[in-house]
Residue frames as a rotation matrix with the C-alpha (Angstrom) as fourth column:
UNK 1
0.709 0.009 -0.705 -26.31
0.463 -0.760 0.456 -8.08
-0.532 -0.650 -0.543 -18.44
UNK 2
0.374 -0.747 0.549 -24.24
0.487 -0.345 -0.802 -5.37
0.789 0.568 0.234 -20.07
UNK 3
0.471 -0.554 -0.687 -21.40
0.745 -0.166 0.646 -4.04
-0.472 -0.816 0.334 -17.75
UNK 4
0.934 0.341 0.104 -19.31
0.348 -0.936 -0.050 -0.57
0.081 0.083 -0.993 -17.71
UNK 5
0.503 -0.592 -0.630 -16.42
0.804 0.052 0.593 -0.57
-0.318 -0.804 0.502 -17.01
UNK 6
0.842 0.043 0.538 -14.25
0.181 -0.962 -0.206 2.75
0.509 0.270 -0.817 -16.72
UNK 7
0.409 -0.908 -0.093 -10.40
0.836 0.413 -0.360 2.97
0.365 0.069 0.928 -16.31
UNK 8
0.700 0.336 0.630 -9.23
0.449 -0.893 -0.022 6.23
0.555 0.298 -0.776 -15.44
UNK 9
-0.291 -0.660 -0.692 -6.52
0.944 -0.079 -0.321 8.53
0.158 -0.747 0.646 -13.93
UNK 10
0.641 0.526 -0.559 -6.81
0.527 -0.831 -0.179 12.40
-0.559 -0.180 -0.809 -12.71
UNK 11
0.648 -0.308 0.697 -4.96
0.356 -0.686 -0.634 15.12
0.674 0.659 -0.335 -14.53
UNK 12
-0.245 -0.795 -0.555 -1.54
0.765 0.193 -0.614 15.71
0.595 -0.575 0.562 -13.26
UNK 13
-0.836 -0.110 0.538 -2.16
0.129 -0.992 -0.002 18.36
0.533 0.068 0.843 -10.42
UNK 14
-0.273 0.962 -0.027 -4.98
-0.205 -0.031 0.978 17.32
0.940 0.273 0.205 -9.43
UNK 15
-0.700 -0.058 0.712 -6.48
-0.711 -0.041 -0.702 17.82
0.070 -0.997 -0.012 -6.02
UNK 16
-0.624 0.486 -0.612 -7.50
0.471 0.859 0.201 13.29
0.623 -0.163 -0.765 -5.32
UNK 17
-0.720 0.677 -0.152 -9.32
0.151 -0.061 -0.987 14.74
-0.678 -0.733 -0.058 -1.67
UNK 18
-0.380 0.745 -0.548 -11.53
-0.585 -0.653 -0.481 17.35
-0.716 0.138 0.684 -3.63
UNK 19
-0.584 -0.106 -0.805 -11.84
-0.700 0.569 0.432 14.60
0.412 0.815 -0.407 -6.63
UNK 20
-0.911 -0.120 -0.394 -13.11
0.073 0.895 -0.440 12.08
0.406 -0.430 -0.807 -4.45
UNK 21
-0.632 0.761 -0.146 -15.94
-0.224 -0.360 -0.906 14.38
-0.742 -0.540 0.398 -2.43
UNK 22
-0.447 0.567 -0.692 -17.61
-0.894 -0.254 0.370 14.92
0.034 0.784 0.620 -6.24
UNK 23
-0.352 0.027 -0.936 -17.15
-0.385 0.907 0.171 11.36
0.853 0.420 -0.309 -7.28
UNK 24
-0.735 0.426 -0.528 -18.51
0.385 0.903 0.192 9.76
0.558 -0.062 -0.828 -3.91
UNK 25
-0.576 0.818 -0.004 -21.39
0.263 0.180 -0.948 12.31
-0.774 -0.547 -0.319 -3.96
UNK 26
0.180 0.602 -0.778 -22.87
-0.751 -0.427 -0.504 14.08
-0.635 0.675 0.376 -6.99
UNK 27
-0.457 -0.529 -0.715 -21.08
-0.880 0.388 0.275 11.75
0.133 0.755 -0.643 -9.36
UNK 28
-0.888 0.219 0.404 -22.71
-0.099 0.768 -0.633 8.73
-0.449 -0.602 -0.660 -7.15
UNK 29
-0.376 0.861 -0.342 -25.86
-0.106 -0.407 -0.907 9.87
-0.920 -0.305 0.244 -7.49
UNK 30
0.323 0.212 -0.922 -25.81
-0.723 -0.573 -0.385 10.60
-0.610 0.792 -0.032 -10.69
UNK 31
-0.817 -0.460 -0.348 -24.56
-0.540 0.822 0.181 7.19
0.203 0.335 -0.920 -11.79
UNK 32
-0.893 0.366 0.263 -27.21
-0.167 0.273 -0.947 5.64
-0.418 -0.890 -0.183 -9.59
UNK 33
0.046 0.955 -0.294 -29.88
-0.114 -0.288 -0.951 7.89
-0.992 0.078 0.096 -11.14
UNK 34
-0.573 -0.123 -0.811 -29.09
-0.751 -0.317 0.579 7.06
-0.328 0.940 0.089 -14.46
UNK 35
0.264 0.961 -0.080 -32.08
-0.961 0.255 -0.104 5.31
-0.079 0.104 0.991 -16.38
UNK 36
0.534 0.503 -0.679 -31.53
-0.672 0.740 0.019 1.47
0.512 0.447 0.734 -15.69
UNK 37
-0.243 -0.954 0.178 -28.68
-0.502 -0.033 -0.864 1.21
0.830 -0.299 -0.471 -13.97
UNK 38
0.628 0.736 -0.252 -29.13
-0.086 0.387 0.918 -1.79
0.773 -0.555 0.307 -11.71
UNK 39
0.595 -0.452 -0.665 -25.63
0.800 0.419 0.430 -1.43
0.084 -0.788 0.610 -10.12
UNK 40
0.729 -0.497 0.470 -22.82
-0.100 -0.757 -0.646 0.96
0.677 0.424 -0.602 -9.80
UNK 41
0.827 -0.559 -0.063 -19.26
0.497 0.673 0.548 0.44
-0.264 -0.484 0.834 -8.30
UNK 42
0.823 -0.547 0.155 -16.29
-0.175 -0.502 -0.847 2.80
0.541 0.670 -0.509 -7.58
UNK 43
0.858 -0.377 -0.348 -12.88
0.475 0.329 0.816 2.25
-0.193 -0.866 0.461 -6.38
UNK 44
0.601 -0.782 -0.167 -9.38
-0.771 -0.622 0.139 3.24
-0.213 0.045 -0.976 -5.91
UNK 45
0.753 -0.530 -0.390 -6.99
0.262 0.785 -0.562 0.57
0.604 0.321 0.729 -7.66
UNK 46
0.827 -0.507 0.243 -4.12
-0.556 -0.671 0.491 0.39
-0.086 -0.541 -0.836 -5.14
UNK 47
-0.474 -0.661 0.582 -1.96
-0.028 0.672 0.740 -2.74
-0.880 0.334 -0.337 -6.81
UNK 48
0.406 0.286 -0.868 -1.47
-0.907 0.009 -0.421 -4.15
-0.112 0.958 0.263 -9.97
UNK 49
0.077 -0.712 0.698 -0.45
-0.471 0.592 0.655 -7.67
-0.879 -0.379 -0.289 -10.41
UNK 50
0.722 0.245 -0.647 0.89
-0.688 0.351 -0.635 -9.59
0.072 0.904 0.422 -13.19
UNK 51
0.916 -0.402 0.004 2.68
0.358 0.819 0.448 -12.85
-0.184 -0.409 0.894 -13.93
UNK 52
0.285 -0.949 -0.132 5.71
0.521 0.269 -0.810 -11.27
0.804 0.162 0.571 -14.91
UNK 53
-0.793 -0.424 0.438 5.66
0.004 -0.722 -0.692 -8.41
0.610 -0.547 0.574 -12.29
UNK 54
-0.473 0.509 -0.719 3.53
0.813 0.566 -0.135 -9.14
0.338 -0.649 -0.682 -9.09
UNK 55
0.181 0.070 -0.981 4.01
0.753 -0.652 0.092 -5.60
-0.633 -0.755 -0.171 -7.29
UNK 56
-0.433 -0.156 0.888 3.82
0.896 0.031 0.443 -3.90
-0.096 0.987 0.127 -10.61
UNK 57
-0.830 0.321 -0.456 2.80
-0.011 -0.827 -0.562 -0.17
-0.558 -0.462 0.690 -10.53
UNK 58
-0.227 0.752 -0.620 -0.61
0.217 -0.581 -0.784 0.99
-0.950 -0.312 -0.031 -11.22
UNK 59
-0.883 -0.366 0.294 -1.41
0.467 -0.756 0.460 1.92
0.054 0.543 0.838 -14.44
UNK 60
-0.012 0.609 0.793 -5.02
-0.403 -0.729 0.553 3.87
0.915 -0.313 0.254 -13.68
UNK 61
-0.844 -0.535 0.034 -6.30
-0.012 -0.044 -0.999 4.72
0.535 -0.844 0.031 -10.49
UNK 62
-0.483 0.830 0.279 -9.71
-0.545 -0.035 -0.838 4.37
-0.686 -0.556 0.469 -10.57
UNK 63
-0.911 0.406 -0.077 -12.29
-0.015 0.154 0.988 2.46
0.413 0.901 -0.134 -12.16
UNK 64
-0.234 0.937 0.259 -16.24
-0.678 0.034 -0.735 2.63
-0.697 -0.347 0.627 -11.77
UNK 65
-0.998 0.032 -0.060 -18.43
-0.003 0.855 0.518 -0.17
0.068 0.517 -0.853 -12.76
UNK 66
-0.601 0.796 -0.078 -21.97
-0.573 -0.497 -0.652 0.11
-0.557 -0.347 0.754 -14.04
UNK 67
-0.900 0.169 0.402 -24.42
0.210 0.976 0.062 -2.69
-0.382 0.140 -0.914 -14.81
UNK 68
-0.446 0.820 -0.359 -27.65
-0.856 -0.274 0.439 -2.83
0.262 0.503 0.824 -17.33
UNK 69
0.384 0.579 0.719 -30.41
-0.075 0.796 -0.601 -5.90
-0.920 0.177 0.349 -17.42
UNK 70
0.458 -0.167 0.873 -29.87
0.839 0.404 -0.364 -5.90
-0.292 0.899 0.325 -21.35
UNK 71
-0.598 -0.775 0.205 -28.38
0.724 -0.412 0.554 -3.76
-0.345 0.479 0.807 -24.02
UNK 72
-0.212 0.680 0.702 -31.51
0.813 -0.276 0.513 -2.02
0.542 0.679 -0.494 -24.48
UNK 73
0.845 0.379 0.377 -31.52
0.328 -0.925 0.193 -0.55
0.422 -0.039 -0.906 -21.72
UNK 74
0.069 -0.989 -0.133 -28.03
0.817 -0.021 0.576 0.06
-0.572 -0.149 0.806 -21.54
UNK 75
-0.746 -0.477 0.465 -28.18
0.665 -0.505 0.550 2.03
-0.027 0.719 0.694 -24.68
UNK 76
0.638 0.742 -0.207 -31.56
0.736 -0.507 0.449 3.93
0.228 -0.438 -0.869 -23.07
UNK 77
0.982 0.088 0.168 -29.77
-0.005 -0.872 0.489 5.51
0.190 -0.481 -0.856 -20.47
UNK 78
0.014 -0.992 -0.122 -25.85
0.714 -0.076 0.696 5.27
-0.700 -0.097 0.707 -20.94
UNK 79
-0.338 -0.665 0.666 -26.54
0.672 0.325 0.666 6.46
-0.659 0.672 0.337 -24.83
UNK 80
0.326 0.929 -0.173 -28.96
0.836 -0.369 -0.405 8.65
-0.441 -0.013 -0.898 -24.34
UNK 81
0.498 0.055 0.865 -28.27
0.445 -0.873 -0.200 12.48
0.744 0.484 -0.460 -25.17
UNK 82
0.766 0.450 0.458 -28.72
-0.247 -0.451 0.857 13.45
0.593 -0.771 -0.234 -22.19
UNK 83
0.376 -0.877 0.299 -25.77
-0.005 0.321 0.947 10.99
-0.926 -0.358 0.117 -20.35
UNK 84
0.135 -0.647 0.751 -23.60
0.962 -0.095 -0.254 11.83
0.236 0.757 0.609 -23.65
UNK 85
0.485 -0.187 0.854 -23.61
0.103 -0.958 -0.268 15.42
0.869 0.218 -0.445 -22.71
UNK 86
0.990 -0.033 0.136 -23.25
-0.137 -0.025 0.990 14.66
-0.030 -0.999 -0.029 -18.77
UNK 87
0.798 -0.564 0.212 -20.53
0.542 0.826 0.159 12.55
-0.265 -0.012 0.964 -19.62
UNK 88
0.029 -0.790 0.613 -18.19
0.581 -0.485 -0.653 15.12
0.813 0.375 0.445 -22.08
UNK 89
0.569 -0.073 0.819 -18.76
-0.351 -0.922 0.162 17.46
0.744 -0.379 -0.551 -19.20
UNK 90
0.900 0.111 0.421 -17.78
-0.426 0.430 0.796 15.09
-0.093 -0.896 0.434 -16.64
UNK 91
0.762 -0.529 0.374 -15.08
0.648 0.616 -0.448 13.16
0.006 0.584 0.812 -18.46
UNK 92
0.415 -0.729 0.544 -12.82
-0.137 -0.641 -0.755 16.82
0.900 0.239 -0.366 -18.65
UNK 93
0.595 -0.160 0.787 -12.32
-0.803 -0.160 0.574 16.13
0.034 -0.974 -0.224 -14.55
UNK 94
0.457 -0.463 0.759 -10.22
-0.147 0.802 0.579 12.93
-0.877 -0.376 0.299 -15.32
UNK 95
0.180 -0.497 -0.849 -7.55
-0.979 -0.178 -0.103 11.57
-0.100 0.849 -0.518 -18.07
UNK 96
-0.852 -0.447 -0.273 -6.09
-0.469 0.883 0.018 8.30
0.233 0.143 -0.962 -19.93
UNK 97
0.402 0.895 0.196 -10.32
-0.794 0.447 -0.413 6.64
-0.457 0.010 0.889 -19.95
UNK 98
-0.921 -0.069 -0.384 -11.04
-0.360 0.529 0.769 3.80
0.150 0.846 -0.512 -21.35
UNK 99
-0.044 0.997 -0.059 -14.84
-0.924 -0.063 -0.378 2.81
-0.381 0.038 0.924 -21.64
UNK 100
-0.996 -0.065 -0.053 -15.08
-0.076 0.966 0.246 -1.25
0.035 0.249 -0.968 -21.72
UNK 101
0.109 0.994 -0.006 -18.85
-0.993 0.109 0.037 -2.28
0.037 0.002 0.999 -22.95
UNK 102
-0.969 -0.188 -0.158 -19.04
-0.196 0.980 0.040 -5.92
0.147 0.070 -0.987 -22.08
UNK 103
0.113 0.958 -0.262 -21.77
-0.577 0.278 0.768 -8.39
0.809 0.065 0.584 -22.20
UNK 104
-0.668 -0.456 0.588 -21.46
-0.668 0.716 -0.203 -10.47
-0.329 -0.528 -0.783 -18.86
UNK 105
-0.257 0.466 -0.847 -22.27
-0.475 0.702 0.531 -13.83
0.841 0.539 0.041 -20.39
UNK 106
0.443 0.368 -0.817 -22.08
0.446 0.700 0.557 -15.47
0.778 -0.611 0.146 -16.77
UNK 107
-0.451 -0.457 0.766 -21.70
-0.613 -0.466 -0.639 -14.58
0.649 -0.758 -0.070 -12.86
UNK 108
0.116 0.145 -0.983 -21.48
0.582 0.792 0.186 -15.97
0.805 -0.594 0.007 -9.67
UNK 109
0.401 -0.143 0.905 -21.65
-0.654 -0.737 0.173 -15.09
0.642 -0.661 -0.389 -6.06
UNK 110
-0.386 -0.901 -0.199 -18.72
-0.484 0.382 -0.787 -16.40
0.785 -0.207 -0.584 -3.69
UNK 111
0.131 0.506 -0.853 -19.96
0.777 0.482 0.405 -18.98
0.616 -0.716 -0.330 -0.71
């Protein structure tokens, strides 16, 4: 499985409510409807923890997570044209990305 992952804060100024409507509907969708996508996952990060600093602030505030079967078709419909243009257009509504491609080599579900 290839995985998505997407770091991300908003641009200082930025109105989170009206952010939030897009992002859990058109944006949804539109994640969803992208060609292969067998998952999709967004949240608000509201801790950060590390060993030196448990209660450690934040450093993004969202991340979305989006899952392929393989890398083919990962690079179908992430890499397409089409979700390369969506994306620069989409991408100007947030700041400080980062775009992790991972392979998940193994997963489990919890009892």
């Amino acid at each position: 499985m290839i995985r998505l992952t997407v770091l991300y804060n908003l641009p200082p100024g930025s109105d989170e409510d009206a952010f939030l409507a897009w992002r859990l509907g058109e944006h949804q969708a539109s994640n969803e409807g992208m060609e292969g996508v067998v998952t999709t996952d967004f949240g608000r990060v509201y801790s950060q923890w590390t060993p030196d600093d448990p209660n450690a602030k934040p450093i993004y505030r969202f991340i979305t997570i989006a899952d392929w079967r393989d890398r083919e078709s990962f690079e179908k419909g992430f890499l397409s044209p089409e979700s390369q243009a969506q994306l620069r257009q989409d991408t100007e509504r947030i700041r400080d990305a980062v775009f992790l491609i991972s392979e998940i080599l193994v997963t489990s579900a919890g009892s």
